[in-house]
N, CA, C and O of each residue as an XYZ file, in Angstrom:
324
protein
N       0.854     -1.170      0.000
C       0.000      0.000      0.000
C       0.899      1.231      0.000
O       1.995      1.176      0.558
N       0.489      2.307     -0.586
C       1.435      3.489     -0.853
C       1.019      4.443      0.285
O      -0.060      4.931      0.622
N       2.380      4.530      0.785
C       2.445      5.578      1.880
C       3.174      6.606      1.476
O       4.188      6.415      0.806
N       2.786      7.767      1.806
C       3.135      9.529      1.972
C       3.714      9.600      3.179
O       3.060      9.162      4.125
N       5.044     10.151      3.429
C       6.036     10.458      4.327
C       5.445     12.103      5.080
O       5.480     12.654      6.181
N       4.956     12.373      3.776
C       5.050     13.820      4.102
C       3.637     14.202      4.552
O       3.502     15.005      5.475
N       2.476     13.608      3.878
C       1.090     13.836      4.327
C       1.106     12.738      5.973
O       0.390     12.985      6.944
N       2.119     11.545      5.888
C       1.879     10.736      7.037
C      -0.246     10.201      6.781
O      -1.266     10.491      7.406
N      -0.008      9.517      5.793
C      -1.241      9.084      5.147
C      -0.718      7.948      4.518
O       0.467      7.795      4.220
N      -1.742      7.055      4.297
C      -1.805      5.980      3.274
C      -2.731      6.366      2.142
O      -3.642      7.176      2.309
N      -2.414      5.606      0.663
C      -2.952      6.422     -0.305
C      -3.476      4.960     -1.108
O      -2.725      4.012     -1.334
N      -4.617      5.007     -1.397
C      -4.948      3.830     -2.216
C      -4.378      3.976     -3.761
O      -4.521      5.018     -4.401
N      -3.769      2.903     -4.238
C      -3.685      2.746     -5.347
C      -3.860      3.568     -6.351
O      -2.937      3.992     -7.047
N      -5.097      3.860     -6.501
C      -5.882      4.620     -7.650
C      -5.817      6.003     -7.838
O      -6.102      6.715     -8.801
N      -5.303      6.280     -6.509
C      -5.075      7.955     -6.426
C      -3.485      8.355     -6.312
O      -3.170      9.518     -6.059
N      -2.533      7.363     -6.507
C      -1.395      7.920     -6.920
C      -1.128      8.097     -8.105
O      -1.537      7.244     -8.893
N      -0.273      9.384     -8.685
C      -0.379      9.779    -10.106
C       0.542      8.689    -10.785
O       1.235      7.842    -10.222
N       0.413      8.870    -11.833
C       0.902      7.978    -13.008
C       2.293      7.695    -12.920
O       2.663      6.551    -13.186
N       3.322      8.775    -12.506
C       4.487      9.164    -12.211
C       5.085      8.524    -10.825
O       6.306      8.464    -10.682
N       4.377      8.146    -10.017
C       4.073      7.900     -8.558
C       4.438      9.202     -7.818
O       5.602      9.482     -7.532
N       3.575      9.837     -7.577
C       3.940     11.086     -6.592
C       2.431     10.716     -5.825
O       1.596      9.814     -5.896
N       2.615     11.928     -5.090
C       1.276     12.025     -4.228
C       0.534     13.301     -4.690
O       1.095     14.310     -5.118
N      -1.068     13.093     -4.519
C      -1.593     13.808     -5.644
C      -1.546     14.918     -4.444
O      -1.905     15.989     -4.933
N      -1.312     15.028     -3.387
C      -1.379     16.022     -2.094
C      -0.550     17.488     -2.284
O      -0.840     18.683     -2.345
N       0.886     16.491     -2.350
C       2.236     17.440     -1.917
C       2.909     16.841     -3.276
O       4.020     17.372     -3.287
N       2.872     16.535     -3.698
C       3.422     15.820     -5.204
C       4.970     15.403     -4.814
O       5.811     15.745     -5.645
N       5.366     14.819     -3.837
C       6.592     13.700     -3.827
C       6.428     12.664     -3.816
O       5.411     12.089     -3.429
N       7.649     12.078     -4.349
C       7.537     10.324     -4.473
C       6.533      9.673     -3.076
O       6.487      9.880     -1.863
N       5.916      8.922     -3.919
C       5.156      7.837     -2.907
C       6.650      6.515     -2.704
O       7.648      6.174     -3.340
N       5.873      6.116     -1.261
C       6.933      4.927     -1.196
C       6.128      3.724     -1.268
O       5.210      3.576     -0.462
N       6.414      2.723     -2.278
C       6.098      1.297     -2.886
C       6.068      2.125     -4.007
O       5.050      2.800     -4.159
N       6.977      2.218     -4.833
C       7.148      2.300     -6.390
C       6.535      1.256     -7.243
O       6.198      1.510     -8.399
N       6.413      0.332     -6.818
C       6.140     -1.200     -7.714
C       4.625     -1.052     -7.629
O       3.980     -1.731     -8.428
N       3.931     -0.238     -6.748
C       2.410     -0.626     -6.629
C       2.208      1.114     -7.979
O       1.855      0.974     -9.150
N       2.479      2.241     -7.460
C       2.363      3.265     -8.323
C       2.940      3.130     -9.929
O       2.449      3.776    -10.854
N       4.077      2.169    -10.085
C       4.624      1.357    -11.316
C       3.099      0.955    -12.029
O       2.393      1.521    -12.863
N       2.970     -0.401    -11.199
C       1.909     -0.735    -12.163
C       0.464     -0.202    -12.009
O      -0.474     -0.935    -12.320
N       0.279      0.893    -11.598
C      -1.233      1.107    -11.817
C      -0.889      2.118    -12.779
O      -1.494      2.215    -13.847
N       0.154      2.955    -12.412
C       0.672      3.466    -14.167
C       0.355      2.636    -15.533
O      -0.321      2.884    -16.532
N       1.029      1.709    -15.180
C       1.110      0.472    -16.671
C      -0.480     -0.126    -16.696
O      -0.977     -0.564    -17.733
N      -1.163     -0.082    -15.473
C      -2.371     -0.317    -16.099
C      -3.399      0.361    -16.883
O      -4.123     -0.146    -17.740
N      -3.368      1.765    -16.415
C      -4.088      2.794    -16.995
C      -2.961      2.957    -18.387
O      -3.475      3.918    -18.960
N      -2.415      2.781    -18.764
C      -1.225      3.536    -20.027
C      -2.538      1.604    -21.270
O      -3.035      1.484    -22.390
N      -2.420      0.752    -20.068
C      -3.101     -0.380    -20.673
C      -4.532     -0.072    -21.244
O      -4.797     -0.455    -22.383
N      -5.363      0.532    -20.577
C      -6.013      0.670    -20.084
C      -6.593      1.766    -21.455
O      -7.163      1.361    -22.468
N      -6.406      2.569    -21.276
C      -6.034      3.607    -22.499
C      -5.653      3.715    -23.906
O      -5.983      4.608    -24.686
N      -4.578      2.228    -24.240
C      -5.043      1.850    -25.419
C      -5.975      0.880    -25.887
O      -6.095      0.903    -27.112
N      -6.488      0.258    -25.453
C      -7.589     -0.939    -25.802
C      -8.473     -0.312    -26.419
O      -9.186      0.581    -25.961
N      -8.473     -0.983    -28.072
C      -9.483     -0.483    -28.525
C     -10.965     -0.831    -28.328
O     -11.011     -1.612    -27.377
N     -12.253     -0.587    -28.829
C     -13.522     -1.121    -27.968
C     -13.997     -1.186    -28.753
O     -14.044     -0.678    -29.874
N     -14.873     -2.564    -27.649
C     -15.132     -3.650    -29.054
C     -16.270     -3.517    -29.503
O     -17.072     -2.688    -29.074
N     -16.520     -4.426    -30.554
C     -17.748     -4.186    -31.696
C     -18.786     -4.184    -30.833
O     -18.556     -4.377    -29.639
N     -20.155     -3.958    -31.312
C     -21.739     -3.509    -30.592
C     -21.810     -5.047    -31.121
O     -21.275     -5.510    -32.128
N     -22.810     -5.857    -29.935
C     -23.280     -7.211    -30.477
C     -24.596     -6.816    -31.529
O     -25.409     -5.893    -31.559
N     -24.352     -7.990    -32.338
C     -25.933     -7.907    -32.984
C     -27.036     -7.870    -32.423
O     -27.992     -7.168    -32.752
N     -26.961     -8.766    -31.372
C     -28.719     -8.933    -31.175
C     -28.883     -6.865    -30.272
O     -29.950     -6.251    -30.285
N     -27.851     -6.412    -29.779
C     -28.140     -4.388    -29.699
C     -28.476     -4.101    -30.840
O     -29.577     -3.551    -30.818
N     -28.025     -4.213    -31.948
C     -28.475     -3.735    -32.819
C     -29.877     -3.534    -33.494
O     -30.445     -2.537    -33.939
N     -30.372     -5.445    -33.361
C     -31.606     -5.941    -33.450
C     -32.804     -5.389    -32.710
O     -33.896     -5.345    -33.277
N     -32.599     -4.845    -31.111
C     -33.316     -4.871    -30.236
C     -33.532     -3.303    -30.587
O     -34.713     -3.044    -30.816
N     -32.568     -2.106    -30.686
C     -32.607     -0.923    -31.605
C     -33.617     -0.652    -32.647
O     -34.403      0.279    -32.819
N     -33.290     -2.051    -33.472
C     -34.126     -1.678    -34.811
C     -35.847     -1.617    -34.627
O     -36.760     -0.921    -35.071
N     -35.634     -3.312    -33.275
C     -37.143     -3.393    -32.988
C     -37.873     -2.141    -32.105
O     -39.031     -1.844    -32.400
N     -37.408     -1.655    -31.378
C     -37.431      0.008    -31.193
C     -37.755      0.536    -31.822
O     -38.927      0.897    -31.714
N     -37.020      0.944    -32.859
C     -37.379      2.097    -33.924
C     -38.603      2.007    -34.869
O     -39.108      3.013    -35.366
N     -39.157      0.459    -35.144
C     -40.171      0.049    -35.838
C     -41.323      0.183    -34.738
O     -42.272      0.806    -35.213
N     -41.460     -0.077    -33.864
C     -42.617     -0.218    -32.078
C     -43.127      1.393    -32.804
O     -44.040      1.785    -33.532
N     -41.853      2.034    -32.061
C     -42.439      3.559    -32.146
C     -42.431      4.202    -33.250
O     -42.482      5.369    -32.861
N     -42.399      4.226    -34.429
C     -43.162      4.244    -35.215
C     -43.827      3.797    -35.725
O     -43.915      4.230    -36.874
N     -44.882      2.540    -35.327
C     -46.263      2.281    -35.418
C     -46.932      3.391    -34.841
O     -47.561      4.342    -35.307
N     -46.450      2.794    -33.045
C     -47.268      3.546    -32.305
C     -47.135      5.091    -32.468
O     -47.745      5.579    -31.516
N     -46.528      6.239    -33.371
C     -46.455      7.379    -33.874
C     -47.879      7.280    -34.773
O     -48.861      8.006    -34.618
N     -47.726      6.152    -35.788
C     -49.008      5.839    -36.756
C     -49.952      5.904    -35.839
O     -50.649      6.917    -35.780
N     -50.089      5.154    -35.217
C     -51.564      4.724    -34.574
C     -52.223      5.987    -33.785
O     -53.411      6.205    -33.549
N     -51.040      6.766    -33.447
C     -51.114      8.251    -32.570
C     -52.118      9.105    -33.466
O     -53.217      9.586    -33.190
N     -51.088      9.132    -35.049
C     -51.521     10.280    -35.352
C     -53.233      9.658    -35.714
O     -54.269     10.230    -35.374
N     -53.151      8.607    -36.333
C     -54.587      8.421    -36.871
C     -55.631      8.382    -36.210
O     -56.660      8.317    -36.882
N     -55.818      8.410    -34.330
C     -56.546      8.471    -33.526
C     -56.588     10.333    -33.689
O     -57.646     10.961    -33.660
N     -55.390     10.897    -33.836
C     -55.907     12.424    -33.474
C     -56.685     12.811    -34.731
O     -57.613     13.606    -34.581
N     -56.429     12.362    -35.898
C     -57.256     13.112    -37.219
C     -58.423     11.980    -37.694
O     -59.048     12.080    -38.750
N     -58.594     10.894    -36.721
C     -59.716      9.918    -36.817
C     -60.732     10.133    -36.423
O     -61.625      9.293    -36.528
């Protein structure tokens, strides 16, 4: 767990910067290896590209878009019916 000398705090993971400092007083955190890799995870993290939309979203979309425009039809023809 990353400790601050200088705040005299413990710092979770997620909130030491990329660099390992402290996001407080900005000096080195101590456990380099834990601020190391949550660096390398977010740098990971950041390139992953994202992945395709499944079909059946697509499907369930389309059946959407057809519903409400019936029910648009059925709207208008009750108001000028």
């Amino acid at each position: 767990m990353p400790w601050c000398a200088d705040c005299d705090r413990f710092l979770s993971p997620s909130t030491v910067r990329p660099d390992g400092t402290c996001p407080t007083c900005g000096r080195k955190v101590d456990a380099g290896d834990v601020a190391t890799s949550v660096a390398t995870q977010r740098a990971e993290q950041e390139e992953e590209p994202l992945p395709p939309i499944p079909w059946h979203l697509k499907l369930l979309a389309l059946a959407i878009v057809v519903y409400l425009a019936y029910r648009l039809y059925q709207g208008v023809g009750w108001v000028f019916g």
